[in-house]
Each structure stands twice: as structure tokens, then as C-alpha cells.
C-alpha positions, 0 to 999 in steps of 0.5 A, spaced: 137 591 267 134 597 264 130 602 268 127 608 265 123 614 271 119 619 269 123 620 262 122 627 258 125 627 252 126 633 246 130 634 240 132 642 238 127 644 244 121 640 241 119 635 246 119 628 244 118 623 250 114 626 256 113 622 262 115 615 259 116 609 264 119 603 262 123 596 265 126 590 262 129 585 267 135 581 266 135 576 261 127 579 258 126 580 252 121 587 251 118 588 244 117 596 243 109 598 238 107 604 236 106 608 230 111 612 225 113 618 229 110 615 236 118 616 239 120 610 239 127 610 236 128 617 240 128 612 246 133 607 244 137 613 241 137 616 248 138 610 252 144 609 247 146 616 248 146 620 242 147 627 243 142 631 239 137 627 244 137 631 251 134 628 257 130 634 261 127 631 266 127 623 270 132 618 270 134 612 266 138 606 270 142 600 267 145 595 271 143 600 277 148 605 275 144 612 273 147 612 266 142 619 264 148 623 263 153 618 261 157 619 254 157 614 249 162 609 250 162 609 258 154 606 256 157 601 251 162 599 255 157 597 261 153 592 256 149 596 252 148 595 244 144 598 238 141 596 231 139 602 228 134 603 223 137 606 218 145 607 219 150 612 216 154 610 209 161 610 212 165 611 205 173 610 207 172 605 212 172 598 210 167 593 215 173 589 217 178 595 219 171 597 224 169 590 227 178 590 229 177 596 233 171 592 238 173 584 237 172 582 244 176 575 243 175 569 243 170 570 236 174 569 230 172 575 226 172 570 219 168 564 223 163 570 225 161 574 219 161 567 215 156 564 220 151 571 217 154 571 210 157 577 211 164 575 209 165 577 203 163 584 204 169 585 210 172 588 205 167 593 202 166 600 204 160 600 211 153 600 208 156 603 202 152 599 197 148 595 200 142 592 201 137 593 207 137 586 208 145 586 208 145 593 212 141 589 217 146 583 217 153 589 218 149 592 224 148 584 227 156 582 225 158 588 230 153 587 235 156 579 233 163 582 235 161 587 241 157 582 245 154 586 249 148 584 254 143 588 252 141 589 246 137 595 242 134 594 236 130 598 232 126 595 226 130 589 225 124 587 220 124 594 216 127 593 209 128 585 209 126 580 205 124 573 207 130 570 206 134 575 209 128 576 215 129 568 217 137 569 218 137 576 221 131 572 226 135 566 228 141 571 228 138 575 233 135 568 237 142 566 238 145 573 240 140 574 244 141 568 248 149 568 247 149 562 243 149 557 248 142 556 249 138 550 247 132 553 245 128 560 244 125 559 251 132 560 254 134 568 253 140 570 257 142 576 254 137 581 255 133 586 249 128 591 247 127 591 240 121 595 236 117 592 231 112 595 226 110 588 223 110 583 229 114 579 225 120 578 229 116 575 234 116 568 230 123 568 232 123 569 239 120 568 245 118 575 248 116 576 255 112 582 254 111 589 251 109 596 250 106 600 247 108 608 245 104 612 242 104 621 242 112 620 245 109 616 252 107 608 254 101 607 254 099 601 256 103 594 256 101 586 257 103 580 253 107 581 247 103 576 241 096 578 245 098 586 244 099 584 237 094 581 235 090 587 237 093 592 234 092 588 228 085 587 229 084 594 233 089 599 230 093 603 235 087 609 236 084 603 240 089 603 245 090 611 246 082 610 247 082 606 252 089 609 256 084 615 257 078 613 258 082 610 264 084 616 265 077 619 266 075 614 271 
């Protein structure tokens, strides 16, 4: 579904993301670790298309096609979505008049929004206003909307109470799995998703993960297994053992 090759990456000319090499097969859910500023946002925003991010070397491949200089639209259009971690106050445009722009039918926009308890909040001002946790249930509604098959996610933990973390959790467990599945095992759609705390992984049944540090992978295995290490080990354990392989 999504393969990225020998990725470098910069931002303004600083490089950001050096030799990354990543995959995610049809129907996978990936979670993506690393510390603050270890460059996994820059990837999402680059697998999305975002401007400022420039892809100065290697490839990156969704549904077999080279999306690497596609605009933003064409990407969209070809399956991919995002929650970003922290989306833009959008004053003058209400959340109804945005998700009208990509209802994709048959979703009934009301039904929809009520189901996250997003209803009352169609008619305000994008993210004006709200709370993280409510932030995060707008960028769930559009995603709800725009129906995409591949979903990118960063932080969907980050400033969320836990009230809101178990819909936000059972919203993304259905999304992801179109809400046609029977249980968490049976993931349709496919995802990357980034997460600090690992708390997401109570609401999915991810089936592997990666671990980026200084702007490239390091290593990658079981998801609960790599999170219980860094938990126990932090992330400097793994940058040690990624270059005593080097060494040998």
C-alpha cells in the first residue's frame, strides 16, 4: 500500500529525514515511535504532500504509483488522509460548510458527526474555540467524510482526556476497519499512526511498528513488544544497539 525508498528529506535547506525506508501492506495498521523532533511528523507531512517539505532524494510509492512529486489533491484522491497534530484555526469557515466540500455519499453528514459528538459544533468556526480533545474528534469527522484508505495519523493521544481517548479510540478502530468489521482483528483500511504514549495500541490490533530517531528508522518488530521496551529502556537504548550493528 505505501512504500517509501532511500527518502531524504529537508525543510529551508536543513535536512530533516536521511535514508528512511518504510512499508505498510494493504490492510496493515504501523505505528510510528521516536522522540520529539526525531522527524516523524516531517514523514506524514511529506507522504501527504505539504509544500514546504522537499524530497531531495528516493521515492515514495502509494498503491504502486510514484507519488513523490504529486500535488496534494491527486495524493487525496488516490486514497490517502491525515490528522495532523496540531491543525490551523480556520476563522470564517464553518466545519459544515468544510465537510460539504468532501462528503463522499452515501454517509449522511448529520448521522455521521452525531455518532463522535461532533453535531453541535457544524456550525462553529474550524477549530476555533476548541478543545484538544474536540480538535481531534473535527479531524476524525472529515477523515469520517473523506473516507480515505489510507489513513495518516499523528498523535491521535496528544492533548485528550480520557474520556475523549476512548471515543477517539473506538472512532479510529472503526475507521479503520470501515465500519463493517466484527472485531479489531479485522482491519481493512490500512494506517500509519505516530504515538508518544502507546496509548492507542489499547484500541487496535497493530501489526508492526518503527522506531525513528535523528530523522531515519532505526529498527522495526512487534508494536506492544518495542513499547514496552522503550518504556523500560528509553529510545537512547535503541540508537545503541542500531549502531553496534553497525560496527560489527
Amino acid at each position: 500500500m505505501l512504500d517509501i525508498e532511500n527518502l531524504f528529506v529537508e525543510v529551508a535547506g536543513r535536512p530533516l529525514l536521511k535514508n528512511v525506508n518504510l512499508t505498510v501492506e494493504k490492510g496493515e495498521t504501523t505505528i510510528l515511535f521516536g522522540p520529539n523532533g526525531a522527524g516523524k511528523s516531517a514523514l506524514l507531512s511529506t507522504i501527504i504532500g505539504f509544500g514546504n517539505f522537499k524530497v531531495t532524494s528516493g521515492h515514495i510509492y502509494f498503491k504502486g504509483k510514484d507519488i513523490t512529486d504529486m500535488p496534494i489533491d491527486e495524493r487525496a484522491k488516490l486514497g490517502l488522509g491525515i490528522m495532523t497534530q496540531r491543525p490551523p484555526n480556520i476563522i470564517g469557515v464553518k466545519l459544515r460548510e468544510l465537510l460539504e466540500l468532501g462528503d463522499n455519499k452515501p454517509l449522511n453528514l448529520e448521522e455521521t458527526a452525531r455518532s463522535i459528538d461532533m453535531e453541535r459544533f457544524l456550525e462553529r468556526d474550524i477549530n476555533v474555540g476548541f478543545s484538544g480533545g474536540e480538535i481531534k474528534r473535527s479531524e476524525l469527522l472529515q477523515l469520517s467524510i473523506q473516507r480515505p484508505e489510507f489513513y495518516l495519523l499523528d498523535e491521535p493521544e496528544s492533548g485528550v482526556d480520557p474520556v475523549n481517548m476512548t471515543q477517539i479510540g473506538n472512532t479510529i478502530r472503526d475507521l479503520l476497519c470501515d465500519k463493517i468489521c466484527q472485531s479489531k482483528d479485522q482491519n481493512r483500511n490500512s494506517a500509519l499512526i505516530i504515538t508518544h504514549t502507546g496509548e492507542i495500541l489499547e484500541y487496535l490490533n497493530a501489526d508492526k511498528a518503527y522506531i525513528m530517531c535523528n530523522g531515519t528508522i532505526m529498527c522495526s518488530g512487534n508494536p506492544n513488544r518495542m513499547l514496552k521496551d522503550i518504556k523500560t529502556q528509553g529510545y537512547e537504548e535503541c540508537i545503541q544497539c542500531k549502531l553496534n550493528l553497525i560496527n560489527l
